[in-house]
C-alpha positions as CSV (number, residue, x, y, z in Angstrom):
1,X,276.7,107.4,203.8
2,X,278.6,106.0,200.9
3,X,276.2,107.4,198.7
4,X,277.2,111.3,199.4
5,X,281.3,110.6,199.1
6,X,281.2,109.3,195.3
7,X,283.2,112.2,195.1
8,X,285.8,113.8,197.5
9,X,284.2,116.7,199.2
10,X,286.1,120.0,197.9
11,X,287.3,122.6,200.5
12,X,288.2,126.3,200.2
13,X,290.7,127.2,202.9
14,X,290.0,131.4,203.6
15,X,292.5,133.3,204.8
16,X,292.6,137.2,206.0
17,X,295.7,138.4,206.1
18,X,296.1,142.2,207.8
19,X,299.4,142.8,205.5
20,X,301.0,142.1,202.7
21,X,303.8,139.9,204.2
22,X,301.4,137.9,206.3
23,X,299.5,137.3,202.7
24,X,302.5,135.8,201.0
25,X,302.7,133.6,204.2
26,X,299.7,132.4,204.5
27,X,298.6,132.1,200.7
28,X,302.1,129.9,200.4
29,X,300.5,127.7,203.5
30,X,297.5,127.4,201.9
31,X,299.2,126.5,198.5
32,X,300.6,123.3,200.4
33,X,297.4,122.7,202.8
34,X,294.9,119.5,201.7
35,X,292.4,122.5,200.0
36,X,291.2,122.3,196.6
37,X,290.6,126.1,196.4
38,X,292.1,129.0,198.2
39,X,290.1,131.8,199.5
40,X,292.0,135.5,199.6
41,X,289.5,138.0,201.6
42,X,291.2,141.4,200.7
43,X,289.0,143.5,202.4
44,X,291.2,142.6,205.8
45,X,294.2,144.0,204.1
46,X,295.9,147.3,204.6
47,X,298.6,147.4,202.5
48,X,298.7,147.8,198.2
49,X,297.0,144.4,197.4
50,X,298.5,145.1,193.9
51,X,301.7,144.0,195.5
52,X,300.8,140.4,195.6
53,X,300.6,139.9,192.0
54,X,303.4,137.5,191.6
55,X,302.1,135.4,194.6
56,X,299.0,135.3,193.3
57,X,300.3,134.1,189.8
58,X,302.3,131.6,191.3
59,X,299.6,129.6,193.2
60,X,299.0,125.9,192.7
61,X,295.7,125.5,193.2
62,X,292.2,127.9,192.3
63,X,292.0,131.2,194.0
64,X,288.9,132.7,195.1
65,X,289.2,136.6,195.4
66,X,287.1,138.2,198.3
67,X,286.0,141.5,199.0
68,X,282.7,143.4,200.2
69,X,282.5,146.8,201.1
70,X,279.3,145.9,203.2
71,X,280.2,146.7,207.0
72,X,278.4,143.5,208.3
73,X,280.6,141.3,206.2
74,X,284.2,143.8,205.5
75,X,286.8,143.1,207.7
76,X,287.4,147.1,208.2
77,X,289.8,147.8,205.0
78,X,289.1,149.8,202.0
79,X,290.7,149.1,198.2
80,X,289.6,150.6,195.1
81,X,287.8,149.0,192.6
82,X,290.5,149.9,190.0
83,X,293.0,148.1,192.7
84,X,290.5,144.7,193.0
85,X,290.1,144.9,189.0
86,X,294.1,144.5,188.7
87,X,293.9,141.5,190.7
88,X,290.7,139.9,189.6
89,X,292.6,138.6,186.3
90,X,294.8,136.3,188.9
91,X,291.6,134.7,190.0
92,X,289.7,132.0,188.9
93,X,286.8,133.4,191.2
94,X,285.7,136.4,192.2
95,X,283.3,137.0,195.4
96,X,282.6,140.5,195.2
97,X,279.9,143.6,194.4
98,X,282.5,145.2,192.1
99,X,282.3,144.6,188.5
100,X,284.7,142.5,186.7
101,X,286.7,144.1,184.0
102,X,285.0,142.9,180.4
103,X,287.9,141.0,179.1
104,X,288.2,139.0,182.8
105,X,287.7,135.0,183.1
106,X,287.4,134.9,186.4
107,X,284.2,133.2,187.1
108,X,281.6,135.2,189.0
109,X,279.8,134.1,192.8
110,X,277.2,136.2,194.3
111,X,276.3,136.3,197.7
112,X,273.5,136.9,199.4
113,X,274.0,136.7,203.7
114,X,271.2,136.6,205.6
115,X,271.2,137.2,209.6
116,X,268.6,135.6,211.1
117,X,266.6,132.3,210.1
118,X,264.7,131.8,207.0
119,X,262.7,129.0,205.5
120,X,264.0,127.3,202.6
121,X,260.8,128.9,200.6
122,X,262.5,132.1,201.5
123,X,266.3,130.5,200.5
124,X,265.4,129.2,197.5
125,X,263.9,132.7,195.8
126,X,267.2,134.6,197.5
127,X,269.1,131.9,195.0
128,X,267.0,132.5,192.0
129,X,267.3,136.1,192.7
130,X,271.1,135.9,192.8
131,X,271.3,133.7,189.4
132,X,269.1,135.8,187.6
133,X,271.5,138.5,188.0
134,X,274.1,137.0,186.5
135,X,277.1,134.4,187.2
136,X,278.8,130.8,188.0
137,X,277.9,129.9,191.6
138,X,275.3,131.8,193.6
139,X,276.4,131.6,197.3
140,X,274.1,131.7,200.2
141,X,274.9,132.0,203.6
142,X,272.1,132.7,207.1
143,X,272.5,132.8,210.5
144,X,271.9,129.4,212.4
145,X,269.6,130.5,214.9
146,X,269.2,126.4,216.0
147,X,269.9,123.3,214.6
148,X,266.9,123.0,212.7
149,X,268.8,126.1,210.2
150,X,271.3,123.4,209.5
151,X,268.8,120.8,207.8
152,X,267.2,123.7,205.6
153,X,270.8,124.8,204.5
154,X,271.0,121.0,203.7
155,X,268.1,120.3,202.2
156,X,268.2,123.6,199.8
157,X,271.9,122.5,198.7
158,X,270.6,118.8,197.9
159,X,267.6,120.4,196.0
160,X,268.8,123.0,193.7
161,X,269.6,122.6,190.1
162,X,272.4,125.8,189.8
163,X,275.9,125.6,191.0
164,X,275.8,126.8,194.7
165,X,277.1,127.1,197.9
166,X,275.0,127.1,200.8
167,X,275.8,126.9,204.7
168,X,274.6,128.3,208.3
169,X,276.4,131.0,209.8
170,X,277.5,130.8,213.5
171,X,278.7,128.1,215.7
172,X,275.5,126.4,215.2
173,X,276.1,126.5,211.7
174,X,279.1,124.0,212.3
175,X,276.9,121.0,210.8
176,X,275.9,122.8,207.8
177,X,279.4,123.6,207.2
178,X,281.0,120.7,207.0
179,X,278.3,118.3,205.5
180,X,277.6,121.2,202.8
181,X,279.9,119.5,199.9
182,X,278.3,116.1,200.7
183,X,275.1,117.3,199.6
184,X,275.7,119.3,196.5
185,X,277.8,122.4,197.8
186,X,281.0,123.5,195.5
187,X,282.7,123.5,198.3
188,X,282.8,124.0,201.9
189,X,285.0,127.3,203.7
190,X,287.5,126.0,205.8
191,X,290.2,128.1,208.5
192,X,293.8,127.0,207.6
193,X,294.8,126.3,211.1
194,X,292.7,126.6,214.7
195,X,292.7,130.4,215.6
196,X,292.6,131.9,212.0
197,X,289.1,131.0,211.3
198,X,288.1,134.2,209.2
199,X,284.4,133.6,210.1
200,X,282.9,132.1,213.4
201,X,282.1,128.1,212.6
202,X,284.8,127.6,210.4
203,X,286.7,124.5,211.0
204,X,290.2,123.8,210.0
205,X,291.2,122.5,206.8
206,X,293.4,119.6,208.3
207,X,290.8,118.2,210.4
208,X,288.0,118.6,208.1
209,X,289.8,116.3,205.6
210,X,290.5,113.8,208.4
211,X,286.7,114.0,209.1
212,X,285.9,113.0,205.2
213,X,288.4,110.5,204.9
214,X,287.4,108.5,208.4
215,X,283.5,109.1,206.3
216,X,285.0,107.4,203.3
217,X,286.6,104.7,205.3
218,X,284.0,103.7,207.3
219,X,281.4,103.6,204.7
């Protein structure tokens, strides 16, 4: 075990707010949570998201922006591209189908979600597909259809030679999840607290630090 925690495992805590006072709460929790990277998921919001500039600039730690117009992964709201292009320069990721202005440094992630089982023959050209077209970290995530799912999402992470991130969806995902940045994952997705998971399987970011620090100390 001591072998996968030479380095501490890095989480992303995602949060989903519905408005634009709930985002300046829970971005400011976030800010002071044990994360390494905050997620924003903006299509959950439904007021101006140009209104949290100055939160946004005022962050701490890395943002990741979020937002797919695809009804199997939006969380029902709609914002313009010219709206998410305003933000994006606040970001030092982006997670989205929408274009990045030219003169943006926000580094690019493209995801690919998959909702049943696939082999990792199947994972692995999904990833090439993904880096091919262009960008930082290619992020893959399938549905955990058994526990089996978990070992491919494992053993693709541990095998690839491109910045990734690759987990299980679904409460049999769980393993995937939290192993993922033990085995060459950029990070792992974490809740901030129980109940505001903003995707089934998520554990919180508090006790998924405990979890690596009790790995670290027993090892």
């Amino acid at each position: 075990m001591s072998s996968l925690l030479r380095n501490e495992p890095n989480i992303c805590v995602s949060v989903a707010p519905r408005t634009a006072r709930e985002a300046i709460v829970l971005l400011g929790e976030a800010d002071s949570s044990s994360a390494n990277y905050i997620e924003l998921r903006l299509d959950g919001l439904h007021d101006d998201p140009t209104s949290l500039k100055s939160t946004m600039k005022s962050l701490s730690k890395p943002l990741v922006l979020t937002y797919h117009d695809d009804p199997t992964l939006s969380l029902g709201s709609k914002i313009t591209p010219n709206q998410l292009r305003e933000l994006i320069g606040y970001a030092e990721y982006v997670d989205t189908e929408v274009e990045p202005p030219q003169d943006s440094n926000a580094k690019r992630i493209r995801s690919k979600h998959v909702w049943h089982s696939i082999s990792i023959e199947q994972a692995e050209m999904l990833v090439n597909e993904a880096w091919k077209s262009g960008c930082e970290i290619v992020k893959l995530a399938f549905k955990a259809q058994s526990f089996a799912d978990n070992i491919t999402a494992l053993k693709l992470t541990s095998k690839l030679k491109v910045p990734n991130i690759i987990f299980c969806m679904g409460e049999l995902g769980v393993v995937s999840r939290v192993l993922a940045p033990l085995y060459g994952s950029a990070w792992t997705y974490a809740s901030l607290r129980a109940g505001l998971e903003t995707a089934p399987g998520q554990v919180d970011v508090q006790t998924l630090r405990e979890f690596y620090q009790a790995l670290r100390g027993s090892s």
